[in-house]
C-alpha positions as CSV (number, residue, x, y, z in Angstrom):
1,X,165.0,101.6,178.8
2,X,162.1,102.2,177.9
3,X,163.1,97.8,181.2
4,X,167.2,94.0,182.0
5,X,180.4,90.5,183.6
6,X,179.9,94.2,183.4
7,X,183.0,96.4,183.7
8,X,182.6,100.4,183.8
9,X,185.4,101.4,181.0
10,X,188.0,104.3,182.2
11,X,187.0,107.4,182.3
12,X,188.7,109.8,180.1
13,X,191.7,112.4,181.6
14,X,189.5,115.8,180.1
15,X,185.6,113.8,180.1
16,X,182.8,115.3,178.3
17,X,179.1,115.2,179.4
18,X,177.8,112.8,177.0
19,X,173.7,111.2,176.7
20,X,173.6,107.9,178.3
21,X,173.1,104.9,175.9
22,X,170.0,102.4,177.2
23,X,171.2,99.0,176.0
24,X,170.1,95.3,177.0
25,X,172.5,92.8,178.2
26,X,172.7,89.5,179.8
27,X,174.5,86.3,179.1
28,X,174.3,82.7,180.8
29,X,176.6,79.8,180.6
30,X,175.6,76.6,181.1
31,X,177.6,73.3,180.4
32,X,178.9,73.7,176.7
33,X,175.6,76.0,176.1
34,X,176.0,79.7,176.6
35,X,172.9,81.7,176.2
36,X,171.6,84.8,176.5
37,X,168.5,84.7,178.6
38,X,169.0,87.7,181.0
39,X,167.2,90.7,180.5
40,X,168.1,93.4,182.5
41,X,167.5,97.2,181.3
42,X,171.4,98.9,181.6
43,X,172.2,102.7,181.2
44,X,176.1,102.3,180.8
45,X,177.7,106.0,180.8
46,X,180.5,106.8,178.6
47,X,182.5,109.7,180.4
48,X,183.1,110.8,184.2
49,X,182.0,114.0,185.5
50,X,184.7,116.5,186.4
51,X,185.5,116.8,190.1
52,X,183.8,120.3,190.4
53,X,180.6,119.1,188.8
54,X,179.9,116.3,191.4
55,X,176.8,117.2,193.1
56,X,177.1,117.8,196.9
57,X,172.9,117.0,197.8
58,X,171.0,114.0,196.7
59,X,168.8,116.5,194.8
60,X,171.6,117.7,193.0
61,X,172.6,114.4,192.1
62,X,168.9,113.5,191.2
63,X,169.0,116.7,188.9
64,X,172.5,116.2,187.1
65,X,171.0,112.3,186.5
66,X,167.9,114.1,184.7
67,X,169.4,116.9,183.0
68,X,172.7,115.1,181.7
69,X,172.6,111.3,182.3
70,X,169.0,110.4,181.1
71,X,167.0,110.7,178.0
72,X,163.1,111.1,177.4
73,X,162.6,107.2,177.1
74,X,164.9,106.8,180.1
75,X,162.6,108.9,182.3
76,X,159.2,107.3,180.8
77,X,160.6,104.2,182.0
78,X,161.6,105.4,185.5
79,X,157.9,106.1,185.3
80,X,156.1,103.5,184.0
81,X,157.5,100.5,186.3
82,X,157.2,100.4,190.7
83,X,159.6,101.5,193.1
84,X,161.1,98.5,193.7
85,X,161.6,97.0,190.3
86,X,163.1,100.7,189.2
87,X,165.9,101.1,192.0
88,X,166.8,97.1,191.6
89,X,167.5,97.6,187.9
90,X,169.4,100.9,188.5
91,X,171.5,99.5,191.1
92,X,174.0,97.6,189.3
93,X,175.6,97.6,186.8
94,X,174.4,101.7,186.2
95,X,174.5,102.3,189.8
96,X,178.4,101.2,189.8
97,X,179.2,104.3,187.4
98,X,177.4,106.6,189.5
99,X,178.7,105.7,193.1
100,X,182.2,105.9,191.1
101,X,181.9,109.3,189.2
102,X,180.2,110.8,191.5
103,X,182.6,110.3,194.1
104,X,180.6,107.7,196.8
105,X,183.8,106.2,197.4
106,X,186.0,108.9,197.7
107,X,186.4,112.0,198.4
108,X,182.4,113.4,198.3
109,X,181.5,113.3,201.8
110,X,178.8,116.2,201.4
111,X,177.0,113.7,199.2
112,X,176.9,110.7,201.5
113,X,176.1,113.5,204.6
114,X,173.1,114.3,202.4
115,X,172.4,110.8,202.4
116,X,172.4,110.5,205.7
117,X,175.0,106.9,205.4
118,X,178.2,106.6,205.0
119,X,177.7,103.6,203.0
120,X,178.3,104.4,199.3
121,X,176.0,101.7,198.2
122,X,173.5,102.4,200.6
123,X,173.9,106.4,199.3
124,X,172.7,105.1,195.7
125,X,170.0,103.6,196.7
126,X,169.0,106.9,198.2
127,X,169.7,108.7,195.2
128,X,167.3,106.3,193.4
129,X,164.7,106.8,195.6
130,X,164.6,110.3,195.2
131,X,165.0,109.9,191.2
132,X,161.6,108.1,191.0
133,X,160.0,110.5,193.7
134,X,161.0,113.4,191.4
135,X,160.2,111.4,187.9
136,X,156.7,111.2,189.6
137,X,156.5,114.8,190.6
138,X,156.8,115.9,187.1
139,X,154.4,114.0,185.6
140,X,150.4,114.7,185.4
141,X,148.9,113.4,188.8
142,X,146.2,111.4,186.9
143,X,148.3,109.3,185.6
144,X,150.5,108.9,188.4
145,X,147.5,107.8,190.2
146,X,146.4,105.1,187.4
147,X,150.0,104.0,187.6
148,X,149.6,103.5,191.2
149,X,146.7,101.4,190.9
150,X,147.8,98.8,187.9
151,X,150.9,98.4,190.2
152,X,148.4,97.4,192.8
153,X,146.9,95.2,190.6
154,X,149.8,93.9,188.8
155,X,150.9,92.4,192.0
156,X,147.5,91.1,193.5
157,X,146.9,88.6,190.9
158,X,148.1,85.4,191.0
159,X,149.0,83.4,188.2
160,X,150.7,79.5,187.9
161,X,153.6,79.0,185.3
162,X,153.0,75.1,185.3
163,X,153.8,73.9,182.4
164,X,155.0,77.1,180.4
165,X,158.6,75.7,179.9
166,X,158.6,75.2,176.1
167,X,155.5,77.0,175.5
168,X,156.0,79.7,172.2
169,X,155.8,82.9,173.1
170,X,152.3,83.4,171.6
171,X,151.1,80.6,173.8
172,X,152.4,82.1,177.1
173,X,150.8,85.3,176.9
174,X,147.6,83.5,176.0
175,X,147.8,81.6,179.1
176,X,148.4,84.3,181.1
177,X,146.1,86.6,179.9
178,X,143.4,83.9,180.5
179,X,144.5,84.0,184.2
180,X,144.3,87.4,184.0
181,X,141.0,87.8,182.5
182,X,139.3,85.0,184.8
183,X,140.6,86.7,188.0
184,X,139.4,90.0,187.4
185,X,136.0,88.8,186.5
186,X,135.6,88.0,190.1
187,X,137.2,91.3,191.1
188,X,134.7,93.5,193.5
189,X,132.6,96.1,192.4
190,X,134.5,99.4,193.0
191,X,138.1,98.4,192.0
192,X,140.5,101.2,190.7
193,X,140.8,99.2,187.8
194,X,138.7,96.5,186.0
195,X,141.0,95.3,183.0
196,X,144.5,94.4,182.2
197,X,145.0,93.4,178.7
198,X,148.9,92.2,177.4
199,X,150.5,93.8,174.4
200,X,153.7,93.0,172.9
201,X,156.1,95.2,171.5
202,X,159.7,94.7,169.8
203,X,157.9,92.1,167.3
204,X,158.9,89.2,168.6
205,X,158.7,86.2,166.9
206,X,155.5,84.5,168.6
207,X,156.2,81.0,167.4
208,X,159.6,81.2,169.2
209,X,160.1,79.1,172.4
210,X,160.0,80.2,176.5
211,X,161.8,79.5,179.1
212,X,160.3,79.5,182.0
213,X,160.9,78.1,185.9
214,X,160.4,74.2,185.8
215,X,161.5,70.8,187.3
216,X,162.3,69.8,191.1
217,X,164.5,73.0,192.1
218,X,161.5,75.7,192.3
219,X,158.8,72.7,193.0
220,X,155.3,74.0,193.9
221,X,156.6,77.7,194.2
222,X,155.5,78.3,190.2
223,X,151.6,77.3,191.1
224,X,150.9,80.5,193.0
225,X,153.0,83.1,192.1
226,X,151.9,87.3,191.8
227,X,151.9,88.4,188.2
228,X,154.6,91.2,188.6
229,X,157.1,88.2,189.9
230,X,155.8,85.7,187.5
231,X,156.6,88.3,184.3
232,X,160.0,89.3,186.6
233,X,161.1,85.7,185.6
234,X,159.8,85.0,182.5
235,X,161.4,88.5,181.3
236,X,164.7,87.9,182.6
237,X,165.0,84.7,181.0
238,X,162.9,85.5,177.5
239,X,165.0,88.7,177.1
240,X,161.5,91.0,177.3
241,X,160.7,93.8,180.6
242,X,157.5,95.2,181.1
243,X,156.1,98.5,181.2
244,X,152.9,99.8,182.1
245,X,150.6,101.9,179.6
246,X,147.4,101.7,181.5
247,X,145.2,99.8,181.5
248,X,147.9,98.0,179.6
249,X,150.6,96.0,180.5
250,X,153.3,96.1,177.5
251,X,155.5,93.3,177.2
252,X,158.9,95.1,175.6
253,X,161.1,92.1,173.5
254,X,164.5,92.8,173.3
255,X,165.3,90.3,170.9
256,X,162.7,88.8,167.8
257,X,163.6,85.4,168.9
258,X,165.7,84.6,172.1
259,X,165.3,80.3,171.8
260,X,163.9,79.8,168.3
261,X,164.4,76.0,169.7
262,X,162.9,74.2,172.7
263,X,165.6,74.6,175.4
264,X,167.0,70.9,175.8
265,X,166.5,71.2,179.6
């Protein structure tokens, strides 16, 4: 984490608890082209909890997910990044393992009670929820608050992507950071927060080429778009997520160069 065709592999007959692995995958085919250009943070687990350690309450499950599934960085990352953006990225593939092993399709009805759905899906969601509440809960209230307040940010400015197909890397963040800049220099006296400055990390290649939303299919919609959507797309297809270090917004690569040519199209 840090953030971002998946098939949970069979769980062994006598499992162990085992750390979960954060990795990055995402793959696209199009035409005779097949490229990468999804990046979507995955925690993919690599043994099933025993039938007698399923937890029975969502705050048992939130608990064995912090105490056994989830490292340091995993948590930071829980942190670091909105509601929203955290629960969507846990949901699948990572949330596929958990409504499997711990029994949301089967046999744990005390868990989905605790819930309050029957709905396995709708029971992970809930589990989520309650994972960021409690990632929150542990952490030092100033910060949690400074969080809160970049997220408010993040997603009141609005930036344009015109044009930033076949930009390098070094030129988009330019060009969004000079939207950035000249929006919060007409920010009102009194705001939570008066900067946002981009940093990279991962070090990317910045003369490598973006991808970004173009042509007659999303039409005006990249003119006006809030700044957490706007990176939402450009990370997805760049192969980069975003985390918040405030009053820094970190731009985390996955790969040094993801199109080190201009994508033909």
């Amino acid at each position: 984490m840090s953030a971002q065709g998946f098939k949970l592999s069979a769980a062994p007959a006598r499992p162990a608890r085992s750390q979960m692995q954060p990795i990055w995958i995402g793959e696209l085919t199009s035409g005779v082209m097949k490229a990468a250009i999804a990046a979507l943070l995955v925690l993919i687990m690599s043994a099933a909890l025993t039938a007698t350690e399923k937890p029975k309450t969502v705050d048992e499950a939130v608990q064995v997910l912090k105490s056994h599934w989830l490292k340091p960085k995993d948590l930071d990352w829980i942190l670091r990044n909105p509601k929203d953006e955290v629960v969507g990225k846990l949901y699948r593939p990572f949330g596929i393992g958990l409504r499997n092993q711990f029994g949301l399709w089967g046999d744990n009805e005390p868990l989905r009670d605790s819930c309050g759905t029957r709905d396995p899906e709708g029971c992970s969601v809930v589990i989520f929820n309650r994972l960021w509440e409690s990632v929150r809960s542990d952490a030092d209230p100033a910060l949690v608050r400074q969080l809160d307040c970049q997220f408010q940010l993040v997603d009141s400015i609005h930036v344009s992507l015109k044009g930033f197909h076949q930009l390098t890397t070094r030129e988009m963040i330019r060009r969004l950071q000079t939207q950035i800049d000249k929006q919060l220099s007409m920010q009102t006296p009194g705001a939570c927060q008066t900067s946002l400055t981009l940093e990279v990390a991962g070090k990317p290649d910045m003369g490598c080429f973006v991808v970004a939303p173009h042509g007659k299919q999303v039409g005006a919609s990249v003119n006006d778009m809030t700044l957490d959507r706007a990176l939402a797309s450009l990370g997805f297809q760049n192969m980069f997520h975003t985390v918040h270090n405030p009053p820094k917004l970190t731009l985390e690569f996955i790969r040094k160069c993801q199109f080190p040519e201009p994508f033909p199209y």
